[in-house]
Each structure stands twice: as C-alpha cells, then as structure tokens.
C-alpha positions in Angstrom: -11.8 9.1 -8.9 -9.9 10.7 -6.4 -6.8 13.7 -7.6 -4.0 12.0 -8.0 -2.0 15.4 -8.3 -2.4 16.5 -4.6 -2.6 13.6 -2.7 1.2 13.3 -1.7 1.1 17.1 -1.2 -1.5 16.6 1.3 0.4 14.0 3.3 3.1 15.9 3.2 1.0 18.8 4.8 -0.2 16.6 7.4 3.1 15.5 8.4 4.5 19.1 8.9 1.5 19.9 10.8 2.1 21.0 14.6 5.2 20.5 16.6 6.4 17.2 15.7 10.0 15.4 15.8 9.9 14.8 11.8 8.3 17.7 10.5 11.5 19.2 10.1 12.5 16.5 7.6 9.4 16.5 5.2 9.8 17.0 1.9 7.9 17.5 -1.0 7.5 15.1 -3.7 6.3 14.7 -7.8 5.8 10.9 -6.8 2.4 9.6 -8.7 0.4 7.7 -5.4 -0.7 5.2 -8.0 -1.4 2.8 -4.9 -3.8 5.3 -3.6 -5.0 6.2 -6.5 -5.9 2.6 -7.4 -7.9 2.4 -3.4 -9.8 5.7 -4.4 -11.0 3.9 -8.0 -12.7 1.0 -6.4 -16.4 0.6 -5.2 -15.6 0.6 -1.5 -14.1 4.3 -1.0 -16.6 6.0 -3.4 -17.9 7.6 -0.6 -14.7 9.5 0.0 -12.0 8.3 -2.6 -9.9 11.5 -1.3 -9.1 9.9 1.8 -9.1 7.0 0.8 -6.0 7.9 -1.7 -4.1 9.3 1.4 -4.8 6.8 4.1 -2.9 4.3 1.6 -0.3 6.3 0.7 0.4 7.4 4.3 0.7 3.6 5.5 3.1 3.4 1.8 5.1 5.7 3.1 5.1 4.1 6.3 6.8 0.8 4.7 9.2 2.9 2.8 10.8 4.3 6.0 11.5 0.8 7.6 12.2 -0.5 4.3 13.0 0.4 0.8 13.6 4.9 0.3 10.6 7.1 1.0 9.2 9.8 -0.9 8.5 12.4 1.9 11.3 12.3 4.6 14.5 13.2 4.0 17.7 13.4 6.1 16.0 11.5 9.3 18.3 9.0 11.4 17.3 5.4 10.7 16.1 5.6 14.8 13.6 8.5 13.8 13.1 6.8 10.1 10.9 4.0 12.2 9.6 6.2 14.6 7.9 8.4 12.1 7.2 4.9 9.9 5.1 3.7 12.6 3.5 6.9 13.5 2.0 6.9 9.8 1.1 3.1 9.7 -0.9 4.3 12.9 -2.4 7.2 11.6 -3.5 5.3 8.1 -5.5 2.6 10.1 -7.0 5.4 13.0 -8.5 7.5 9.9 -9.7 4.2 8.5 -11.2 3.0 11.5 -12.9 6.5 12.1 -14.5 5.6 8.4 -15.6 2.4 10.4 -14.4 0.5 7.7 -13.0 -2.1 9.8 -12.8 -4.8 7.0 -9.9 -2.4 5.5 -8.3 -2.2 8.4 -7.8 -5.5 8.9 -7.2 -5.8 5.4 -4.0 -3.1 6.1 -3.1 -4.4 9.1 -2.4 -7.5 7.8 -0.3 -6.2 5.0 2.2 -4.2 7.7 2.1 -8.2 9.2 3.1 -10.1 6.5 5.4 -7.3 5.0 7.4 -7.2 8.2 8.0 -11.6 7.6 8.9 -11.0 4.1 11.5 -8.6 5.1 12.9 -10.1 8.3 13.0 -14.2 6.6 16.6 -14.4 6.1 17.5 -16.0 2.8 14.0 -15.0 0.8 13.8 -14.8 -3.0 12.7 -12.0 -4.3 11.8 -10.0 -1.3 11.1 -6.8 -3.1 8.7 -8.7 -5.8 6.6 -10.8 -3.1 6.2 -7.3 -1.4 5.1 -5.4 -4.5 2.7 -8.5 -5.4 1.6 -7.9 -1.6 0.7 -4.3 -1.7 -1.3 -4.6 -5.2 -3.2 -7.5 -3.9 -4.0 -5.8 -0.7 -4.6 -2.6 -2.4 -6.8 -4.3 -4.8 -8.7 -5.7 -1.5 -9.2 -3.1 0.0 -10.9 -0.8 -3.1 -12.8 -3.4 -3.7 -13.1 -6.1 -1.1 -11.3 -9.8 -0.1 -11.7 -12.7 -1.9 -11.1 -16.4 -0.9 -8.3 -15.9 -3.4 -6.7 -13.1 -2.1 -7.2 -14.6 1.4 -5.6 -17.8 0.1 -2.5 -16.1 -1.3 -1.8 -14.9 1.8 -1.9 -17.8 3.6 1.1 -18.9 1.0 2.9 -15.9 2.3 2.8 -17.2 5.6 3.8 -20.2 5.7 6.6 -19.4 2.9 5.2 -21.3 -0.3 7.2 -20.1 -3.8 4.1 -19.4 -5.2 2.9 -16.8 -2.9 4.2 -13.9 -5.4 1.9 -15.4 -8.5 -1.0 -16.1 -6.8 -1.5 -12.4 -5.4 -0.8 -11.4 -8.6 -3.0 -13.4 -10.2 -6.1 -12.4 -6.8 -5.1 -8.5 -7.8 -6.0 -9.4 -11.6 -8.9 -11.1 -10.8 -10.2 -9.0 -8.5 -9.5 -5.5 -10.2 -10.8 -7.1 -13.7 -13.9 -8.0 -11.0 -14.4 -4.6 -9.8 -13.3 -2.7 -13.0 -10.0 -1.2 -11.8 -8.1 -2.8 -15.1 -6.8 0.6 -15.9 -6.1 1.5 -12.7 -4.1 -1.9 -12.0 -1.1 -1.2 -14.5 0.5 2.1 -13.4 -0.5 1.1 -9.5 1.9 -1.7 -10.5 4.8 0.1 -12.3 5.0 2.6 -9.7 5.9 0.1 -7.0 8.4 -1.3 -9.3 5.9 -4.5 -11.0 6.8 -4.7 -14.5 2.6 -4.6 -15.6 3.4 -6.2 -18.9 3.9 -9.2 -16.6 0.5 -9.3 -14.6 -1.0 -12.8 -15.1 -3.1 -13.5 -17.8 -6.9 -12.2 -17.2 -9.5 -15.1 -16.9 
C-alpha cells in the first residue's frame, strides 16, 4: 500500500512548485488522504499505488475548493479558489491519462460531472451525503474497477432517484468486499464525513 503519511505533503509540494498564481496560498496539512489511500490499496494501481494516492487526492482537493473547505489552500479569493480547483481536477486526470489508464479517467471524470449536478440541483436532500456516497463509490471503482452496480447507481444520480445515496453505498461495499479493500473502506469513509458504522450490510 501506498504511504499514507506523505501523500498530502507531496501535493502540497507540487502545488508550490514554479511560479504559479496559488502557490503563495498553499498550506500544509495533517489531513489522513484516506480516499487515496483507499485507490492505492486496490488491484488496479498496484503498479504505482504512490501516484495513484495523489492523483485522487489532487482531484479531492479539487472538489473542496468549489465546494465544501480544502485542506491545502488557504486565504485564496473564491475567483482563484475555482481557478486553482480546476487546475488540479486537470492535473489528476492528465497524470492518469499518462498512466493510460483511461477507464479511471473516465471513471473521475464522471465523478467531477455528477458532483457538479448534486451541488448545483436546487432543493436536494442531503447534498453533502449523496456526494460522500459518490466519491467512495467512485473511489472504490477506480482501485478496483466498475461494476454494473456502480454504473447503475449512477444513473440514479442522474436522473435524481432518492435512492441514489444507498445504492452507491451499497456498489462501494460490494465492490471493496470484492476486491478486498474492507479495511480500507471504513476510515476512507469517516474521513469524508460517512459515518462507516452505517455502510450497508455486506452480502
């Protein structure tokens, strides 16, 4: 398994590298990158679970600065907040697609997608649940590869169904009990703010 220790460090490094607009706003942060963490475990970034663990927490971050509070920036206006979320959706799906593992990439892409509807339907229940079920279902995918149920359960994201939240919670079970990322699942969960004592029943 990739270090979960250094991984934020690094992206943090990355981001004050060279002469760029947000550098001067980059923090450091204790954060565990549980998400990545949970990418790195599964059979489809063995190869380099390193990267793997940063990619995902680069494109985290990314949906932090248009959404929710992120870890590593600090002090940016909410103009620059966008720009710099965007820059690292872009670089998290460029380093993946130099991997050539186009399957995650779509995988990601679609996340970014169906985060940005979740956020912008006015009126949705439980925004900040249906968006945590969405990054540990698509985490879960991309560590270890789609399933018809995954796929399915995001299909109920888009066209609005109640269910949507349970049934990627229930893919990301099935899946990570699949690919024997159990242990990984929980705290990946908590850290996004997923109570894990409430993950569907396995089986």
């Amino acid at each position: 398994m990739a270090s979960t220790t250094s991984s934020l460090t690094a992206l943090a490094a990355l981001l004050r590298d060279g002469e760029n607009v947000i550098s001067p706003y980059v923090r450091d942060s204790d954060a565990p990158p549980a998400l990545g963490a949970l990418a790195a475990a599964g059979p489809r970034a063995a190869d380099a679970p390193d990267e793997y663990v940063l990619l995902v927490e680069a494109i985290r971050e990314g949906y932090l600065l248009h959404y929710e509070t992120p870890r590593l920036i600090d002090g940016a206006d909410p103009d620059l907040r966008l720009l710099a979320g965007d820059y690292l959706y872009a670089l998290g799906l460029e380093r993946l697609a130099a991997r050539g593992d186009l399957e995650a990439v779509r995988e990601l892409a679609d996340l970014i997608s169906l985060a940005a509807q979740i956020h912008a339907e006015d009126g949705a229940t439980a925004v900040r649940r249906l968006a945590g079920s969405l990054w540990l279902s698509s985490t879960v995918a991309v560590a270890a590869g789609s399933t018809p149920k995954h796929q399915s359960a995001k299909e109920a994201v888009r066209s609005g169904r109640s269910d949507a939240s349970f049934r990627l919670l229930a893919s990301a079970v099935e899946n990570a009990d699949r690919a024997g990322l159990s242990d990984a699942l929980a705290p990946a969960a908590d850290s996004i703010g997923l109570d894990s004592k409430d993950l569907p029943n396995r089986g």
